[in-house]
C-alpha positions in Angstrom: 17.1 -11.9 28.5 15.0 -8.7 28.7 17.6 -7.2 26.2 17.0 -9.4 24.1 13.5 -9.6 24.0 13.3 -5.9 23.8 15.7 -6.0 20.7 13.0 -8.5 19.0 10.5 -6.8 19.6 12.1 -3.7 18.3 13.5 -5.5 14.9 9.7 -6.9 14.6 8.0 -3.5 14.8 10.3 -1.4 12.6 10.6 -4.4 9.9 6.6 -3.7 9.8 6.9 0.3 10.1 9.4 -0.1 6.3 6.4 -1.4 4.3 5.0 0.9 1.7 1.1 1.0 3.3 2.8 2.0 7.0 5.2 4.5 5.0 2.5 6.5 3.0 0.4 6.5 6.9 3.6 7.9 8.3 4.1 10.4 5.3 0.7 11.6 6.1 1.0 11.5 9.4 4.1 14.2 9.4 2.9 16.5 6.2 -0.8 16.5 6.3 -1.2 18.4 9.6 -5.1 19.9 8.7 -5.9 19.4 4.9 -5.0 17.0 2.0 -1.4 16.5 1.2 0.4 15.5 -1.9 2.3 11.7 -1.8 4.6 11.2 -4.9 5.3 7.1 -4.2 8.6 7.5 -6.1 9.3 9.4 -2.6 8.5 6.7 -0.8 10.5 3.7 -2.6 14.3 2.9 -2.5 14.5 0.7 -5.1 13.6 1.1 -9.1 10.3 1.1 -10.4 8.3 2.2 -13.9 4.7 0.4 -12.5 2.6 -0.3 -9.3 -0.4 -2.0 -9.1 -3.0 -1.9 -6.3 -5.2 -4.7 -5.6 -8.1 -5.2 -3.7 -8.7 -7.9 -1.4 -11.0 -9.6 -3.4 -8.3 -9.9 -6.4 -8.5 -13.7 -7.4 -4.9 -15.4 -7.9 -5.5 -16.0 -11.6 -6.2 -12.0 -12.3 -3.3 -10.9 -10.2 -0.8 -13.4 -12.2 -2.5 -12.2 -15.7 -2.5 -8.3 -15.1 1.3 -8.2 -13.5 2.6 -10.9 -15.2 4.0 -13.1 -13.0 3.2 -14.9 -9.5 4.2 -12.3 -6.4 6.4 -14.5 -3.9 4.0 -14.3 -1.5 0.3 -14.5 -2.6 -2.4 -14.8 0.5 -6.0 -14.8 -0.8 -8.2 -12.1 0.6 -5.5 -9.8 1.3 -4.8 -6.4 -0.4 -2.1 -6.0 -2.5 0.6 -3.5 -4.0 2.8 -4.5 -6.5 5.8 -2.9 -8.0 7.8 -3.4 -11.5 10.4 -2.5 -13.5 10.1 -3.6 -17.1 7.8 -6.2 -16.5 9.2 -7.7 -13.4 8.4 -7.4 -9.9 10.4 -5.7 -8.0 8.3 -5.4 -4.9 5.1 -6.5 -3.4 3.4 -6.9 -0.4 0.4 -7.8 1.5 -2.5 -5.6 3.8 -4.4 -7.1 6.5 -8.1 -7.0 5.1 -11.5 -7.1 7.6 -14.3 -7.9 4.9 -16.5 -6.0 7.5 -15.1 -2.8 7.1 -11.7 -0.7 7.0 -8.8 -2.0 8.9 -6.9 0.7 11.4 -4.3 2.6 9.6 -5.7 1.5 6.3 -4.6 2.9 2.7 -7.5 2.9 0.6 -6.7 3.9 -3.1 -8.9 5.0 -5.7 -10.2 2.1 -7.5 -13.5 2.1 -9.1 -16.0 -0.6 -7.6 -16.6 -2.4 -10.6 -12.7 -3.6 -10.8 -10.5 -5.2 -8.7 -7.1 -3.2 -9.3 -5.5 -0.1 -10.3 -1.9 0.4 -12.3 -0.2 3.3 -12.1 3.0 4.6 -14.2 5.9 6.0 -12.2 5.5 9.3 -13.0 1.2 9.5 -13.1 1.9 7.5 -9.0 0.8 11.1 -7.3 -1.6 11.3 -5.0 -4.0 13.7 -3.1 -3.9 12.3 0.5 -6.0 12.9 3.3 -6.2 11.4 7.0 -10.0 10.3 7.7 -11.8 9.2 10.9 -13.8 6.1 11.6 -15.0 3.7 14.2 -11.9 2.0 14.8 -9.5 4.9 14.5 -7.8 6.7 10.9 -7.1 5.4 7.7 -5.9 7.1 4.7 -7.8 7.8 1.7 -5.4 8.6 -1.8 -6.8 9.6 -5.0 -4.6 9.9 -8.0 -4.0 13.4 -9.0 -4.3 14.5 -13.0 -5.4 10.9 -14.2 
């Protein structure tokens, strides 16, 4: 039974671990020792992409489905979002714990102005200055798009 329960709770925590957010924190993690870092997210995917879109939490449903194009499989309100295509489909998306009080542990926080609620980025413009920062609660990362 312990075996068992050990192998759950190993399946559990590396099916979390493969999400983009916790692979861009692990990138980091193991290239940005003492300064910024460059993340190229076509690095980072195994599966075919030409766009990604980053939402923030307070995204409404109806924006989300107009900019992208479609419905993500999974949509939970007040969550951040990433979003993947490939020729006008989703490919990919998933879902970010959100605290409305503040950053969330382990947090990737991408460079979109304050007065929208998302960010696209082409495959090849998807490159990022990266750099670990401190807060209250622990680290999160902070990624701003290099050459816009």
């Amino acid at each position: 039974m312990k075996i068992v329960y050990a192998l759950m709770l190993t399946t559990i925590f590396s099916c979390k671990r493969n999400n983009i957010e916790s692979k861009i924190a692990d990138r980091v993690e193991d290239i940005c020792t003492s300064s910024s870092c460059t993340i190229d997210m076509k690095n980072l995917t195994d599966f075919s992409w030409d766009k990604m879109y980053v939402f923030k939490y307070t995204a409404p449903q109806d924006e989300v489905i107009n900019v992208v194009g479609s419905i993500p499989e999974r949509f939970t309100e007040f969550t951040r979002k990433i979003i993947f295509t490939s020729n006008g489909k989703i490919v990919y998306s998933e879902e970010g714990q959100t605290d409305i009080s503040g950053l969330v542990k382990g947090e990737v926080v991408f460079d979109i102005p304050d007065s929208v609620n998302f960010k696209s980025y082409e495959i090849e413009k998807a490159i990022f200055k990266a750099d670990k920062k401190e807060f209250e609660r622990g680290y999160y990362y902070e990624l701003t798009q290099i050459g816009e």
